[in-house]
N, CA, C and O of each residue as an XYZ file, in Angstrom:
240
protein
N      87.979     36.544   -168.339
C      86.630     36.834   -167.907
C      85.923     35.554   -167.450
O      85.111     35.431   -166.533
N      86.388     34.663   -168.253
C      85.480     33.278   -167.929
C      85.989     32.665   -166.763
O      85.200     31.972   -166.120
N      87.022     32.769   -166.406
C      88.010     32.394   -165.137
C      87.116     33.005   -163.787
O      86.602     32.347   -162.883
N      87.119     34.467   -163.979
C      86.476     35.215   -162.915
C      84.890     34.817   -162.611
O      84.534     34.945   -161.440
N      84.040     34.406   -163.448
C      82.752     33.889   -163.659
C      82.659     32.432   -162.836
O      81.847     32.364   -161.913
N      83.396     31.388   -163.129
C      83.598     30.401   -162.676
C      84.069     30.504   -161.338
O      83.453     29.746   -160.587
N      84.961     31.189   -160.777
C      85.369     31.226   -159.521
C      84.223     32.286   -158.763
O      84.404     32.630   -157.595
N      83.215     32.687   -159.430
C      82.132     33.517   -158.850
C      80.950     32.250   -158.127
O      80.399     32.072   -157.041
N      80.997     31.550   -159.517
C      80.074     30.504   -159.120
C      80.512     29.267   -158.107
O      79.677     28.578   -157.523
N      82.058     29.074   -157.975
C      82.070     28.033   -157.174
C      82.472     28.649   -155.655
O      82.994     27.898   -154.831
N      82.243     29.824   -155.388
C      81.712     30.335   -154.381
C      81.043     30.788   -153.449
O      81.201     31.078   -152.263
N      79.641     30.801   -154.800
C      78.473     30.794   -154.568
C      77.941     29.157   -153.939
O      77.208     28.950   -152.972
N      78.588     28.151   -154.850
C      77.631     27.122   -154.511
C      78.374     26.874   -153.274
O      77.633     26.513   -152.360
N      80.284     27.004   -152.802
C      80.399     26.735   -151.513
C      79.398     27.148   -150.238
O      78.953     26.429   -149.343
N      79.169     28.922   -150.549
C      78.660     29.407   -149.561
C      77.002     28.981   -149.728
O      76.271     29.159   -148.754
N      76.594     28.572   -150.642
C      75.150     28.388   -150.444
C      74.911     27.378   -150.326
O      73.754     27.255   -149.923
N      75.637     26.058   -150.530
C      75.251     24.753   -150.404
C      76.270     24.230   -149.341
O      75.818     23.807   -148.278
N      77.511     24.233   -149.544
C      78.257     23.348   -148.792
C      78.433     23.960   -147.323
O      78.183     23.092   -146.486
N      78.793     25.211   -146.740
C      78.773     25.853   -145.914
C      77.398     25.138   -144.461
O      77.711     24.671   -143.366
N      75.932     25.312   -145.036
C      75.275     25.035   -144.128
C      75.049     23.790   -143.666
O      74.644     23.377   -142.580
N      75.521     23.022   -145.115
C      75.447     21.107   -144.795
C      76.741     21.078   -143.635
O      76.694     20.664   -142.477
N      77.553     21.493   -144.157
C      78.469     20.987   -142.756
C      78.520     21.820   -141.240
O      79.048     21.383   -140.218
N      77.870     23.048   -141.387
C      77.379     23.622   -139.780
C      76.218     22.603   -139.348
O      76.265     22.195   -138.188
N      75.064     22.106   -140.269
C      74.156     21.346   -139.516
C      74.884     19.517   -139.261
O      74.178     18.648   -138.750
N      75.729     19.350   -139.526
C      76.495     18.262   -139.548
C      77.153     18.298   -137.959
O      77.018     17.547   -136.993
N      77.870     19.457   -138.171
C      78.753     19.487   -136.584
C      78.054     19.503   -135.543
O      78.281     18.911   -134.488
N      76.710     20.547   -135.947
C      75.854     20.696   -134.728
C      75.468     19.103   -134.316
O      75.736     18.681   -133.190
N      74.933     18.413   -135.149
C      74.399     17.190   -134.906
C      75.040     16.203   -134.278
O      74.501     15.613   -133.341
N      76.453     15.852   -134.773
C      77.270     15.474   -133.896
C      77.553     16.254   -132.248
O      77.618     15.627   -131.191
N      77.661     17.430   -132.373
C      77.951     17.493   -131.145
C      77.203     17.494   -130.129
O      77.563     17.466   -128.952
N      75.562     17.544   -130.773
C      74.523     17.605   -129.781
C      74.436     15.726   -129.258
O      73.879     15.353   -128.226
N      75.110     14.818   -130.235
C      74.865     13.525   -129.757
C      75.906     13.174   -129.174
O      75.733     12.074   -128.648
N      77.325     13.746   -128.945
C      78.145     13.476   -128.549
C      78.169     14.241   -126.905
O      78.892     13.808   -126.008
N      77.452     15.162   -126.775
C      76.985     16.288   -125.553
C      75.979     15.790   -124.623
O      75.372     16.527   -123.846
N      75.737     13.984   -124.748
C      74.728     13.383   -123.681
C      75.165     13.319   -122.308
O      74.286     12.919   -121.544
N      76.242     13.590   -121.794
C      76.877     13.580   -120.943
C      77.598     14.358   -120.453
O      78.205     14.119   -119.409
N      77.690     15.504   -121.129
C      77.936     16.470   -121.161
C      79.252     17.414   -121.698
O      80.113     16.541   -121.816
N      79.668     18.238   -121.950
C      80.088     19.254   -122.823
C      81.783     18.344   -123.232
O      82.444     17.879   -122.304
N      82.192     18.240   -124.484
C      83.519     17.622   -124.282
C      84.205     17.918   -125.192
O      83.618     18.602   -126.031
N      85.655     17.602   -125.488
C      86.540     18.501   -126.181
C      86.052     18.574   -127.662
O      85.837     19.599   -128.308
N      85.926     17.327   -128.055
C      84.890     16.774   -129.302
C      83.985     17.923   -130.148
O      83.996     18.558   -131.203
N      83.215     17.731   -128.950
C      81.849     18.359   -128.767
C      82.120     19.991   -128.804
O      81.787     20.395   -129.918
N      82.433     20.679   -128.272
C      83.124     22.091   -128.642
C      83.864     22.232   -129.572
O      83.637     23.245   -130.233
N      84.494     21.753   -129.827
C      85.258     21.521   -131.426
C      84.648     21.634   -132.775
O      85.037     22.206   -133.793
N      83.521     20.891   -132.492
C      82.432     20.767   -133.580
C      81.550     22.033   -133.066
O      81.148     22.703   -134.017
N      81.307     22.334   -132.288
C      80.204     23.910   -132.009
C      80.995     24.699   -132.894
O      80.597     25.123   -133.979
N      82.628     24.970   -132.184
C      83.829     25.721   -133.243
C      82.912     25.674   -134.536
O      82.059     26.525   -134.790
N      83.208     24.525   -135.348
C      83.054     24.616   -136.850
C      81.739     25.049   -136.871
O      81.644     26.000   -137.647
N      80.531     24.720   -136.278
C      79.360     25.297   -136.917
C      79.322     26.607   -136.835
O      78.813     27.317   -137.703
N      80.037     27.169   -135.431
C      79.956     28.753   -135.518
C      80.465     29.256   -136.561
O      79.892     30.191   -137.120
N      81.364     28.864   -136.924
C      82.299     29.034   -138.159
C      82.222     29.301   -139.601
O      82.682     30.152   -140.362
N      81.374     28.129   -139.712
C      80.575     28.057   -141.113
C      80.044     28.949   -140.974
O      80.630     29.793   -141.650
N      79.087     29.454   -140.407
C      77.861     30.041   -140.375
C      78.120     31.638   -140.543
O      77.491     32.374   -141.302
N      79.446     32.114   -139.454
C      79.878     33.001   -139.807
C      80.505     33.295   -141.390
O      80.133     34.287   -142.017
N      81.332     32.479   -141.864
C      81.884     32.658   -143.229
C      80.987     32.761   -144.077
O      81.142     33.449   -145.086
N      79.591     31.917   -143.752
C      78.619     32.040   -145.117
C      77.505     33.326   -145.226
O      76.718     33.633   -146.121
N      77.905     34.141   -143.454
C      77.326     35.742   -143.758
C      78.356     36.585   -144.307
O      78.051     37.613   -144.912
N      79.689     36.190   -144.126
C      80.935     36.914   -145.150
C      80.970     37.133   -145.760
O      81.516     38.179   -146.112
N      80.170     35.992   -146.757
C      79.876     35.466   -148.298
C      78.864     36.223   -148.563
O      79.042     37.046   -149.461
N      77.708     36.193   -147.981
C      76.551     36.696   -148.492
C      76.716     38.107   -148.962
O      75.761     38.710   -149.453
């Protein structure tokens, strides 16, 4: 029971804490890396923020 509790909570704090720090992370990079316009980098990192963002309405 205590197993299942614990893996409740470190799911919770992935999807509620760690999830949006690193979508606003990628975005940020890629919006500073996107001065010149769109690059493999730079879409790569859009990838992950879409990403996160999706998994952490999965979660919810």
């Amino acid at each position: 029971m205590w197993a299942f509790l614990f893996r409740r909570v470190r799911l919770f704090v992935v999807a509620a804490i760690l999830l949006p720090v690193v979508a606003s992370l990628a975005r940020r990079l890629a919006e500073r890396l996107e001065k010149d316009g769109p690059t493999r980098v730079s879409r790569g990192l859009h990838l992950i923020e879409g990403t996160a963002y999706r998994a952490r309405s999965v979660l919810r």
